[in-house]
C-alpha positions in Angstrom: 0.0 0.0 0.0 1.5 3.2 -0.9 0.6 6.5 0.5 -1.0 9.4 -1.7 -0.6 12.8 -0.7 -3.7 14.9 -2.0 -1.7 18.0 -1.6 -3.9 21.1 -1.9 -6.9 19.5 -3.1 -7.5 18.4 0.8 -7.9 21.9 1.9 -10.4 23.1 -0.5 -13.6 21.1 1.1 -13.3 23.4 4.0 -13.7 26.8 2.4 -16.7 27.9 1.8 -18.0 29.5 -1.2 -18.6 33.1 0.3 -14.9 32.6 1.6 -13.6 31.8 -2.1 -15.5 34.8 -3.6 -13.4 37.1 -0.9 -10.0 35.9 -1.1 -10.2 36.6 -4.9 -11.5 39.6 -4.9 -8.6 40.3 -2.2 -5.9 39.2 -4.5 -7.2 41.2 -7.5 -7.3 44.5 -5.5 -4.3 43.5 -3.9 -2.9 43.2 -7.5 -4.0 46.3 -8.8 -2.4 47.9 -6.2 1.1 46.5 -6.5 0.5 47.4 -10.4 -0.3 51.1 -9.5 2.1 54.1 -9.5 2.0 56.3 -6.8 1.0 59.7 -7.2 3.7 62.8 -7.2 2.3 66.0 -6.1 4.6 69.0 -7.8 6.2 69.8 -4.8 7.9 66.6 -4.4 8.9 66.7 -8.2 10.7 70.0 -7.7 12.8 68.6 -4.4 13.3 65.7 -6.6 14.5 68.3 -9.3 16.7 70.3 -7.0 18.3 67.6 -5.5 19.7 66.5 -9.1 
């Protein structure tokens, strides 16, 4: 008898639907954030600009 390791697969029974839903949503805002630039107001671009 060998022993079979479901891996991951053994974990999904316990999440529930609602749960799923969330932790997507999650990772695509957290996803779009990463991808986003931050904002410069002018004042920092001129300290930027004085400092070169």
């Amino acid at each position: 008898m060998t022993l079979r390791d479901r891996g991951t697969m053994k974990w999904t029974s316990i999440f529930l639907p609602e749960h799923v839903a969330e932790l997507r949503k999650l990772k695509t805002e957290m996803d779009n954030a990463y991808n986003r630039k931050p904002a410069i107001d002018p004042e920092q671009w001129s300290d930027f600009e004085s400092k070169i």
